[in-house]
N, CA, C and O atoms as a CHARMM CRD file, in Angstrom:
* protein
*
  304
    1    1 UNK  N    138.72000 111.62900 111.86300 PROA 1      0.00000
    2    1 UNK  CA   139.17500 111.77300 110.49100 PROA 1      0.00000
    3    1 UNK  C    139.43200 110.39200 109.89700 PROA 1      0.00000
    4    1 UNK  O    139.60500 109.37000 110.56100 PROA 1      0.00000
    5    2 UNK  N    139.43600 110.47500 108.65600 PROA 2      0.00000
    6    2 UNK  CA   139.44500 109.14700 108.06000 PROA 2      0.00000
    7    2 UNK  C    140.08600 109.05900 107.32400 PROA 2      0.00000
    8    2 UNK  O    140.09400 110.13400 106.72600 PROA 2      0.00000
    9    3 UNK  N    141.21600 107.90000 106.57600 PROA 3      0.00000
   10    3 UNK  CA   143.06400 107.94100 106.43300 PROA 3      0.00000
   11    3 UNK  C    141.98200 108.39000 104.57000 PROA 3      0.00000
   12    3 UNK  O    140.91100 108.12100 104.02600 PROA 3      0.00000
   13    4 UNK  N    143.46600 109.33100 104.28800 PROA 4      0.00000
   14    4 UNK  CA   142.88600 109.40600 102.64800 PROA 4      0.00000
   15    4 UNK  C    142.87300 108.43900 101.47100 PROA 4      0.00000
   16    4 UNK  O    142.79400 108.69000 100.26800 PROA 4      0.00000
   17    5 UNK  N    142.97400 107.24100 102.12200 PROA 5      0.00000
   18    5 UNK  CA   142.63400 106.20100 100.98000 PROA 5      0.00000
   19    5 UNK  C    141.45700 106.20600 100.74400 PROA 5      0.00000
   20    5 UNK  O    141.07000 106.09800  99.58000 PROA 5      0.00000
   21    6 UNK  N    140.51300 106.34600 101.87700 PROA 6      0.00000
   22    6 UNK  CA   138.56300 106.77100 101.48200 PROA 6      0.00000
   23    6 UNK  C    138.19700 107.42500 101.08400 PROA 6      0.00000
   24    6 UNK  O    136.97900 107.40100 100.90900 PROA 6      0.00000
   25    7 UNK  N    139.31500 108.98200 100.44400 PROA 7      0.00000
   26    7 UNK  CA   138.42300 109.81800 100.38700 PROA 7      0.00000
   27    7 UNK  C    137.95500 109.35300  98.81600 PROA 7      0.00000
   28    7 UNK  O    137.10900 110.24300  98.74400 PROA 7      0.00000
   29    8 UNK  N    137.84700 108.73900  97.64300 PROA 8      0.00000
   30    8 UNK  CA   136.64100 108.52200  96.69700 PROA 8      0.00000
   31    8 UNK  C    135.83500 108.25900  97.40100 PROA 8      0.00000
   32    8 UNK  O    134.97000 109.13100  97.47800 PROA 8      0.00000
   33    9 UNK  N    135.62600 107.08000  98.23500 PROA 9      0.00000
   34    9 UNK  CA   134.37900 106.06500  98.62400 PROA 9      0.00000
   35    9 UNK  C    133.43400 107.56900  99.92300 PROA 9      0.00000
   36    9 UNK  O    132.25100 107.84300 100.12800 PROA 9      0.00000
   37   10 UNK  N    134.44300 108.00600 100.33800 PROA 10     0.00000
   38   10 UNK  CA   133.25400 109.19100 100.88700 PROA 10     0.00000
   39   10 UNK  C    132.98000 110.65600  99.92800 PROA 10     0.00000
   40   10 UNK  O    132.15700 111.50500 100.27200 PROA 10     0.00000
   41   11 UNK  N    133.55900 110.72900  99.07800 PROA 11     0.00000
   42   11 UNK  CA   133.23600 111.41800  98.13700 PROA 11     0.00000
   43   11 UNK  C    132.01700 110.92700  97.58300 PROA 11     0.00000
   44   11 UNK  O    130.88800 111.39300  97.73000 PROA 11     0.00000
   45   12 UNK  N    132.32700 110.07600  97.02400 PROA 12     0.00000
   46   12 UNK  CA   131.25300 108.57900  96.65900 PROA 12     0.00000
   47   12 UNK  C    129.60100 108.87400  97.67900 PROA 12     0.00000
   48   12 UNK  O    128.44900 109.28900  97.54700 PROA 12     0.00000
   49   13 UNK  N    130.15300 108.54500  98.26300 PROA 13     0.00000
   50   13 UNK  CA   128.44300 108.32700  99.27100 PROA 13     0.00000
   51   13 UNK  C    128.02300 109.76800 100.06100 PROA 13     0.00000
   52   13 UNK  O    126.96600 110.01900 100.64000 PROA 13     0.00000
   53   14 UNK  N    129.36200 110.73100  99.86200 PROA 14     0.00000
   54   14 UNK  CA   128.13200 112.40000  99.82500 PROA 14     0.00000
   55   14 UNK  C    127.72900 112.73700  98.45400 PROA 14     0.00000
   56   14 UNK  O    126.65100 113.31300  98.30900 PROA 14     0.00000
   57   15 UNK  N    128.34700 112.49400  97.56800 PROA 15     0.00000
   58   15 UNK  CA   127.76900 112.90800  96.48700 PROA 15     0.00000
   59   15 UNK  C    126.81000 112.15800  96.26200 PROA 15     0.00000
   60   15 UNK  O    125.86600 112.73500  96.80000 PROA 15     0.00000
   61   16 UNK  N    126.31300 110.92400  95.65600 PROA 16     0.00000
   62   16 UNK  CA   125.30200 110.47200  96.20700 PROA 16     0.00000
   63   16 UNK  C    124.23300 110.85000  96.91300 PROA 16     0.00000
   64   16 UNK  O    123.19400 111.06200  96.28900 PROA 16     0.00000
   65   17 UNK  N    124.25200 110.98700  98.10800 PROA 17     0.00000
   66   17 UNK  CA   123.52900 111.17500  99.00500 PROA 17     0.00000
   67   17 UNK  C    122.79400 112.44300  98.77500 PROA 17     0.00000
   68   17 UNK  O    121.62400 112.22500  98.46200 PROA 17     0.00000
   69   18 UNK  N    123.14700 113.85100  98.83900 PROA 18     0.00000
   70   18 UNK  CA   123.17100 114.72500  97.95800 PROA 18     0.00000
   71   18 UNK  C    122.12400 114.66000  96.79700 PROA 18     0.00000
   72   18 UNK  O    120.89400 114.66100  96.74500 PROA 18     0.00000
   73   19 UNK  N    123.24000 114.59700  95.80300 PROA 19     0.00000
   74   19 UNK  CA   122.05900 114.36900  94.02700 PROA 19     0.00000
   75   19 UNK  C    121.02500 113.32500  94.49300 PROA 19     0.00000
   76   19 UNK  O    119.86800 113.74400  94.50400 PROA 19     0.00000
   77   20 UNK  N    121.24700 111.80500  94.95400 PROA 20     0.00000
   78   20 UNK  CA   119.62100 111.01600  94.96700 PROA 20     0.00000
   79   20 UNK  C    118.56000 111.88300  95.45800 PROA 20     0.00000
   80   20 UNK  O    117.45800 112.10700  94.95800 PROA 20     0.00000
   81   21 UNK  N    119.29500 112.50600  96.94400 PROA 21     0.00000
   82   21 UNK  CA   118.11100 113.41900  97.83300 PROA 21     0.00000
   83   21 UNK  C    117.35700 114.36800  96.96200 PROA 21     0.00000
   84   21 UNK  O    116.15300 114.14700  96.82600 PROA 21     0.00000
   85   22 UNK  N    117.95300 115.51700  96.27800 PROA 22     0.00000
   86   22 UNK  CA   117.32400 116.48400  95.25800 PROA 22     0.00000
   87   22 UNK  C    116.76600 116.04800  94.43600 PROA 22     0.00000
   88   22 UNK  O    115.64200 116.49600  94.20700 PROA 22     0.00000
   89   23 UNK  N    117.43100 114.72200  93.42900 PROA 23     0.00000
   90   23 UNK  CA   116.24400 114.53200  92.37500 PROA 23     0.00000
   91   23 UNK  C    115.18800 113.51300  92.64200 PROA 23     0.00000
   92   23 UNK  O    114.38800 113.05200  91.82800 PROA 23     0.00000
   93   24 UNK  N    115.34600 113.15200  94.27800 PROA 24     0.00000
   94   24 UNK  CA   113.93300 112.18300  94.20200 PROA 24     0.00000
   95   24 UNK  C    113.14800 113.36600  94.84900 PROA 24     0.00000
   96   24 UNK  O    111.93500 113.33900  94.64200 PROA 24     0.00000
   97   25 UNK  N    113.61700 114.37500  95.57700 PROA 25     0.00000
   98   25 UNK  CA   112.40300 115.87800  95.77900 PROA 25     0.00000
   99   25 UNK  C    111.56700 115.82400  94.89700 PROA 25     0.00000
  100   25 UNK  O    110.35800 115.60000  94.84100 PROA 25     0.00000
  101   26 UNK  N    112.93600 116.22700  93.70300 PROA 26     0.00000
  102   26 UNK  CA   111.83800 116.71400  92.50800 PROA 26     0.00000
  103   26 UNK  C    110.67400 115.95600  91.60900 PROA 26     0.00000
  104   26 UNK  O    109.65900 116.39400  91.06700 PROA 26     0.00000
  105   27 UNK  N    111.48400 114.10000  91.71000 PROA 27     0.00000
  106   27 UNK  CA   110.66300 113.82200  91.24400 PROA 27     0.00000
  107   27 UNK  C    109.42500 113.27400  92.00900 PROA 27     0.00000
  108   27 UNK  O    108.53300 112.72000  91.36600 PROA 27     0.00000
  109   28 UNK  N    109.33700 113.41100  93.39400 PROA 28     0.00000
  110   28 UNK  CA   108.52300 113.13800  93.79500 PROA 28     0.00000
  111   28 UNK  C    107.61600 114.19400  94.13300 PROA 28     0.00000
  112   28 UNK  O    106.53900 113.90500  94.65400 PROA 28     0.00000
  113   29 UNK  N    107.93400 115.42300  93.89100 PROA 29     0.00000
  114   29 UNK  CA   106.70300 116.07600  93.71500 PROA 29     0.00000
  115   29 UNK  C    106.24600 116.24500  92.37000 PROA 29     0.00000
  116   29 UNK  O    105.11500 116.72400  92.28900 PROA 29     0.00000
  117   30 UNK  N    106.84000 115.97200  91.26000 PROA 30     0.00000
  118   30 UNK  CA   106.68000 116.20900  89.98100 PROA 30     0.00000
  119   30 UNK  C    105.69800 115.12900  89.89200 PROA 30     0.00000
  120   30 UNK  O    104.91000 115.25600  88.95400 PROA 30     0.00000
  121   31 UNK  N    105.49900 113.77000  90.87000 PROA 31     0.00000
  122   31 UNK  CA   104.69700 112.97500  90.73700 PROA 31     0.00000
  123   31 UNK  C    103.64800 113.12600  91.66300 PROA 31     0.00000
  124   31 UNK  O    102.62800 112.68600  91.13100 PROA 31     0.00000
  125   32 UNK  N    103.35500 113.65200  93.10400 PROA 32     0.00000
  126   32 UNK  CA   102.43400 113.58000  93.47700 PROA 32     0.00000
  127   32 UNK  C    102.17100 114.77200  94.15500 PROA 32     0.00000
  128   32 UNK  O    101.31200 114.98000  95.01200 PROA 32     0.00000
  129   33 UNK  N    102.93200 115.47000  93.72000 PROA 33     0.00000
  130   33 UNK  CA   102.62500 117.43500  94.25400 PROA 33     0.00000
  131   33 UNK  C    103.28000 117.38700  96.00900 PROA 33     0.00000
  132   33 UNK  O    103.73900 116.50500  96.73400 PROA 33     0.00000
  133   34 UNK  N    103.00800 118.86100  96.14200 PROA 34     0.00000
  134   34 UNK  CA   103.00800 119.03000  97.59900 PROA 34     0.00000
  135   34 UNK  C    101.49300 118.86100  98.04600 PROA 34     0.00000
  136   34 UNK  O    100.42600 119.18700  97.52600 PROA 34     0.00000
  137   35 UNK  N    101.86900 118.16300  99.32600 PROA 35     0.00000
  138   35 UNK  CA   100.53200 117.56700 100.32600 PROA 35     0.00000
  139   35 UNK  C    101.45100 116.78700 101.59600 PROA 35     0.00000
  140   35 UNK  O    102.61400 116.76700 101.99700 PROA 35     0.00000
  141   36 UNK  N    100.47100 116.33200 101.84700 PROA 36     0.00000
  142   36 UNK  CA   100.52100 115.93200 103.69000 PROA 36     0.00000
  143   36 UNK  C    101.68500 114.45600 103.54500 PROA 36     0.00000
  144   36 UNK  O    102.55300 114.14800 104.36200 PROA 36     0.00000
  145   37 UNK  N    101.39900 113.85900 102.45900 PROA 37     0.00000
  146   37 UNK  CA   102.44600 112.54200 102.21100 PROA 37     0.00000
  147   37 UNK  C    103.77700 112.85900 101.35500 PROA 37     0.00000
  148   37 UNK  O    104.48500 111.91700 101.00000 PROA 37     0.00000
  149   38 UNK  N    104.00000 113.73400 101.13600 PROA 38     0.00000
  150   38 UNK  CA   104.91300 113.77600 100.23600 PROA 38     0.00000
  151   38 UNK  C    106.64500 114.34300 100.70100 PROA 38     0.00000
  152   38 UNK  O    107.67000 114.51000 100.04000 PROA 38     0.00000
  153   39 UNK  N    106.32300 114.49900 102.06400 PROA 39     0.00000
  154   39 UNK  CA   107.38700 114.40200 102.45100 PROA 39     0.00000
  155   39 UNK  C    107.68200 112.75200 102.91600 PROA 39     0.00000
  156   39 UNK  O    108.89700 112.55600 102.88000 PROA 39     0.00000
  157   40 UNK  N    107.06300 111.75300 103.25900 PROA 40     0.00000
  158   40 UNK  CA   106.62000 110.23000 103.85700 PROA 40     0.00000
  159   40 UNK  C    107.30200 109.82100 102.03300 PROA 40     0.00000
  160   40 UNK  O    108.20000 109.00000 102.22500 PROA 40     0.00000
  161   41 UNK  N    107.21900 110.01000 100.97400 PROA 41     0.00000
  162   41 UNK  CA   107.16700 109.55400 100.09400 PROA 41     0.00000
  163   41 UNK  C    108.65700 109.51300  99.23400 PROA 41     0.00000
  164   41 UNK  O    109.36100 108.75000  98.57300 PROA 41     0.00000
  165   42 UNK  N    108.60300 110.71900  99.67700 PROA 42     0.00000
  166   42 UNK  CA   110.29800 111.14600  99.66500 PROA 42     0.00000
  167   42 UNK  C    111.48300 110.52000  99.93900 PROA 42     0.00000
  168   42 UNK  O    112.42300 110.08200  99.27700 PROA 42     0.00000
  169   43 UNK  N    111.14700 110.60600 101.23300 PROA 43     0.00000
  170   43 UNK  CA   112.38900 109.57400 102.50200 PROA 43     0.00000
  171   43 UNK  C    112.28500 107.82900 101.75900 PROA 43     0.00000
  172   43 UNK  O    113.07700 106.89000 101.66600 PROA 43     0.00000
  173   44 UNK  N    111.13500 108.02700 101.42500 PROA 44     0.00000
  174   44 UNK  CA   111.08700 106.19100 100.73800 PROA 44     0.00000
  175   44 UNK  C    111.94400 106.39500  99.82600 PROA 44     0.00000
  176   44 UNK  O    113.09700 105.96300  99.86000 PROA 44     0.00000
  177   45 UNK  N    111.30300 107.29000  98.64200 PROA 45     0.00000
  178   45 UNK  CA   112.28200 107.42800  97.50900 PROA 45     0.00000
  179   45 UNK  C    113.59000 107.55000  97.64300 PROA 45     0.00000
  180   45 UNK  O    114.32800 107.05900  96.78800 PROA 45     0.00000
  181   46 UNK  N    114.10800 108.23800  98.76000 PROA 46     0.00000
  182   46 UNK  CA   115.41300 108.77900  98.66200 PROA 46     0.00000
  183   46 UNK  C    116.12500 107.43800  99.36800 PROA 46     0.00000
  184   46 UNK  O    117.03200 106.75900  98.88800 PROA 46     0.00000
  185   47 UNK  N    115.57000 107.29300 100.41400 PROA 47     0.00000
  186   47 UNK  CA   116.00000 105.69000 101.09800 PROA 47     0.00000
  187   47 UNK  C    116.41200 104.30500 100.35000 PROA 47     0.00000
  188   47 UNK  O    117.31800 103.48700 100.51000 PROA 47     0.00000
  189   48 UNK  N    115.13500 104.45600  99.31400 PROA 48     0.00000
  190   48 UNK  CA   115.57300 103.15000  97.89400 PROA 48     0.00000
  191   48 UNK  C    117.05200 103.72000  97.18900 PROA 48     0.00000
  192   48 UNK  O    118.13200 103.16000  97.00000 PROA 48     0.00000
  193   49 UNK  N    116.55700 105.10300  96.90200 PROA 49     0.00000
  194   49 UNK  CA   117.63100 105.45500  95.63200 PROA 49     0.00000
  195   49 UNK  C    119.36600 105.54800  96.11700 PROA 49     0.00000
  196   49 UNK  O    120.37500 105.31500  95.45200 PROA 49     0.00000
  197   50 UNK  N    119.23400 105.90600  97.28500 PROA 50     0.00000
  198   50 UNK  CA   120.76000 106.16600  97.54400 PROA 50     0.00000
  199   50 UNK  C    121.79800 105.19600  97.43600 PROA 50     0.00000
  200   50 UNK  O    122.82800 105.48800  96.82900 PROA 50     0.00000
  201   51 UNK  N    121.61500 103.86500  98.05500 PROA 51     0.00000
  202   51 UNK  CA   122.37300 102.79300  97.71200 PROA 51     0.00000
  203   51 UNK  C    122.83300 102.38700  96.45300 PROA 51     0.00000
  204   51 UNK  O    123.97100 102.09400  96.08500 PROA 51     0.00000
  205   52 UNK  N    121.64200 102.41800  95.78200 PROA 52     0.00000
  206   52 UNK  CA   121.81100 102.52700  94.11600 PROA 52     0.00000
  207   52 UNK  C    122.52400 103.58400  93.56200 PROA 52     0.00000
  208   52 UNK  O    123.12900 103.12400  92.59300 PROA 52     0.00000
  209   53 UNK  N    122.76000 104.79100  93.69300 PROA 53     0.00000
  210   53 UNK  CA   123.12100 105.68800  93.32600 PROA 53     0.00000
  211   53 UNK  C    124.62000 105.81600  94.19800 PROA 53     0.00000
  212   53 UNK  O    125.35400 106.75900  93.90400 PROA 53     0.00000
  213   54 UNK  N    125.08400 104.77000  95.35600 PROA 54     0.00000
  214   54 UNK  CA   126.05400 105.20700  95.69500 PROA 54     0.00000
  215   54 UNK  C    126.90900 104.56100  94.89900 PROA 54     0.00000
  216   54 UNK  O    128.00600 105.01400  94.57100 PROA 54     0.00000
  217   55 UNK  N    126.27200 103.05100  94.41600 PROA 55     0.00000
  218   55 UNK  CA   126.77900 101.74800  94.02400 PROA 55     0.00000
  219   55 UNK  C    127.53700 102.39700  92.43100 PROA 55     0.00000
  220   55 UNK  O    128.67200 102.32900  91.96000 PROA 55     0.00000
  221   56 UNK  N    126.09100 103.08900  91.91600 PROA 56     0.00000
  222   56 UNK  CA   126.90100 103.61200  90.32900 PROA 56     0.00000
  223   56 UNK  C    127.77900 104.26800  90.78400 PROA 56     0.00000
  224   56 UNK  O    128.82100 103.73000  90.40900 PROA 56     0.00000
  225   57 UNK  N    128.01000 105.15000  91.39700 PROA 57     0.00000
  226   57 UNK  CA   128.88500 106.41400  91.41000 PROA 57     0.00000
  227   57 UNK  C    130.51000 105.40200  91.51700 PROA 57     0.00000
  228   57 UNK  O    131.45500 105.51200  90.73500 PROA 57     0.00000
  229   58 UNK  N    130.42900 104.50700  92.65500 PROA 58     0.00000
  230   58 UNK  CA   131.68000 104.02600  92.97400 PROA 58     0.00000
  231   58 UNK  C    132.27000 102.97500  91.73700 PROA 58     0.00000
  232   58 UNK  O    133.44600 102.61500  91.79100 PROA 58     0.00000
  233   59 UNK  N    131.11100 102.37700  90.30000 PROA 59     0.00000
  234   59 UNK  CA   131.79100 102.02700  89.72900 PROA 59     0.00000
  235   59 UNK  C    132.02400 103.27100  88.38700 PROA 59     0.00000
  236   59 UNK  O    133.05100 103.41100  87.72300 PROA 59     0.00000
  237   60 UNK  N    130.73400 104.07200  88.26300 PROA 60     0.00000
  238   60 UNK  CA   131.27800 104.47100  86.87100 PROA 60     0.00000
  239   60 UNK  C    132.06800 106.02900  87.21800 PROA 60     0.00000
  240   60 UNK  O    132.18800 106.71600  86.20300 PROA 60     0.00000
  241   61 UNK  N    132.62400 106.67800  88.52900 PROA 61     0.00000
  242   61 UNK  CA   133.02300 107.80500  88.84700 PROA 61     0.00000
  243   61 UNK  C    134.53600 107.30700  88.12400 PROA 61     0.00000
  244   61 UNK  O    134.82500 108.07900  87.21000 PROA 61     0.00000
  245   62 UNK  N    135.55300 106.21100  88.31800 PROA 62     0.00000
  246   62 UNK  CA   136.49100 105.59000  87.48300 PROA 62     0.00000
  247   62 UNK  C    136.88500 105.99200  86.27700 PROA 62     0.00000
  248   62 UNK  O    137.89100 106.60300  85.91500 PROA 62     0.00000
  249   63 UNK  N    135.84500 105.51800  85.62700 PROA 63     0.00000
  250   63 UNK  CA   135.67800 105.76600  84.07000 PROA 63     0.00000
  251   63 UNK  C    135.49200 107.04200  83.73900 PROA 63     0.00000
  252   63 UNK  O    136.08900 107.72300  82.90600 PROA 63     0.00000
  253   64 UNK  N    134.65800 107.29800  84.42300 PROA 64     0.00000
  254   64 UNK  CA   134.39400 108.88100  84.26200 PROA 64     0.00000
  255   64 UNK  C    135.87300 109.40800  84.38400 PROA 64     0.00000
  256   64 UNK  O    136.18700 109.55500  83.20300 PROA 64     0.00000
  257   65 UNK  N    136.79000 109.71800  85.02900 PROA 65     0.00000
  258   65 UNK  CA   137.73200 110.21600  85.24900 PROA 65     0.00000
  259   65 UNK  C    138.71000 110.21600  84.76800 PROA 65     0.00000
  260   65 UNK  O    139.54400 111.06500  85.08500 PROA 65     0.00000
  261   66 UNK  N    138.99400 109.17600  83.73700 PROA 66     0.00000
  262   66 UNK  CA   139.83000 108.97100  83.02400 PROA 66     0.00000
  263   66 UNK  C    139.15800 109.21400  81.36900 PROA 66     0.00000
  264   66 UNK  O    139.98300 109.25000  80.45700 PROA 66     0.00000
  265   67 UNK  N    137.85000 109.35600  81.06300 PROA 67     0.00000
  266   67 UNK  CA   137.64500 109.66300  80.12200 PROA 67     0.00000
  267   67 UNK  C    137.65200 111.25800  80.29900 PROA 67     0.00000
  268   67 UNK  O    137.94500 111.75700  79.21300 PROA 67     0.00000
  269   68 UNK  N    137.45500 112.14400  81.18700 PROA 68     0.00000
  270   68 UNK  CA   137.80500 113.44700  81.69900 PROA 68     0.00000
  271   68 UNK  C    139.87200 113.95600  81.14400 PROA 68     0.00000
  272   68 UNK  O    140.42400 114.86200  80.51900 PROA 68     0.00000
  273   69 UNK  N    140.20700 112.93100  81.74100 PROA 69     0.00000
  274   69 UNK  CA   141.77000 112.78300  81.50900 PROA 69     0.00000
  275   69 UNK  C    142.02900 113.14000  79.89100 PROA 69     0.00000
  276   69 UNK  O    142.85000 113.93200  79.42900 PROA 69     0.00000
  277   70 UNK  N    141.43600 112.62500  79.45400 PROA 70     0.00000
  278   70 UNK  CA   141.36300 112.75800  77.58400 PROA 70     0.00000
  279   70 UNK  C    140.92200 113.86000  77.43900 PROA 70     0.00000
  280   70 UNK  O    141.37400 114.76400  76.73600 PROA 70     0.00000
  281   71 UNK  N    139.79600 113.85400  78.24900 PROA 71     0.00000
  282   71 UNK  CA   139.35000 115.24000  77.22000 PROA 71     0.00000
  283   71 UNK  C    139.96100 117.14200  77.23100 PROA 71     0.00000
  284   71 UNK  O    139.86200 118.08400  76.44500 PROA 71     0.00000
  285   72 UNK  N    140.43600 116.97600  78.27300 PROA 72     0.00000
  286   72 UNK  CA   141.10400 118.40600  79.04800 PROA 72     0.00000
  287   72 UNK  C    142.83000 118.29300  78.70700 PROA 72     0.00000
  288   72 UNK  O    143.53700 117.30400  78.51400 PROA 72     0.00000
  289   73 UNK  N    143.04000 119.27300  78.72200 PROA 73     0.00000
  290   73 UNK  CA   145.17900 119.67400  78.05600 PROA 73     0.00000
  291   73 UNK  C    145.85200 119.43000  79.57500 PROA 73     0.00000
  292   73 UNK  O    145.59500 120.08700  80.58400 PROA 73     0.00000
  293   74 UNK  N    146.62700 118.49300  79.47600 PROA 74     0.00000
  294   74 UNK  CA   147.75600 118.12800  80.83900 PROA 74     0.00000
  295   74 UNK  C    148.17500 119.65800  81.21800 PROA 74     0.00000
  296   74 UNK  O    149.02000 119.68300  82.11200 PROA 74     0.00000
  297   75 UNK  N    147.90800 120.51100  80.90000 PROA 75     0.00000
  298   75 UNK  CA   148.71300 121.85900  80.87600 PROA 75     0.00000
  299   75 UNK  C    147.34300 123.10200  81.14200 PROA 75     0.00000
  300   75 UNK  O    146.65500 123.72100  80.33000 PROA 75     0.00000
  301   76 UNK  N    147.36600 123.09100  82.65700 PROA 76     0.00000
  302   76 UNK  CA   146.22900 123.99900  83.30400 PROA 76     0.00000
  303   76 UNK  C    145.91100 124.93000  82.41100 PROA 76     0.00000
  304   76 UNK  O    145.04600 125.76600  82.67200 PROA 76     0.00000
């Protein structure tokens, strides 16, 4: 287990991990269909995208959250 000061930063890198994986699926078959490479094409895609996608999440998930804060009533 891991102390709960991490849990954003692993929130962070499953979510991530997650959404990059699904939308480089999609867009990688949206770009070269199903066939014999397109799972090979994938793992690239998803391999580039995740770091990138963990990197945004951990700065703009922040912002996000506090502009969330505004928008919803302190009062469930």
């Amino acid at each position: 287990m891991l102390p709960a000061r991490f849990a954003p930063v692993l929130f962070g890198f499953l979510v991530s991990g997650i959404m990059s994986c699904i939308v480089t699926c999609v867009a990688t078959i949206k770009a070269v269909g199903l066939g014999e490479h397109t799972i090979g094409k994938w793992m690239g895609a998803w391999a580039f995208s995740w770091p990138i996608a963990f990197a945004v999440i951990l700065v703009v998930a922040p912002v996000v959250r506090r502009f969330v804060e505004r928008l919803v009533s302190p009062r469930g």
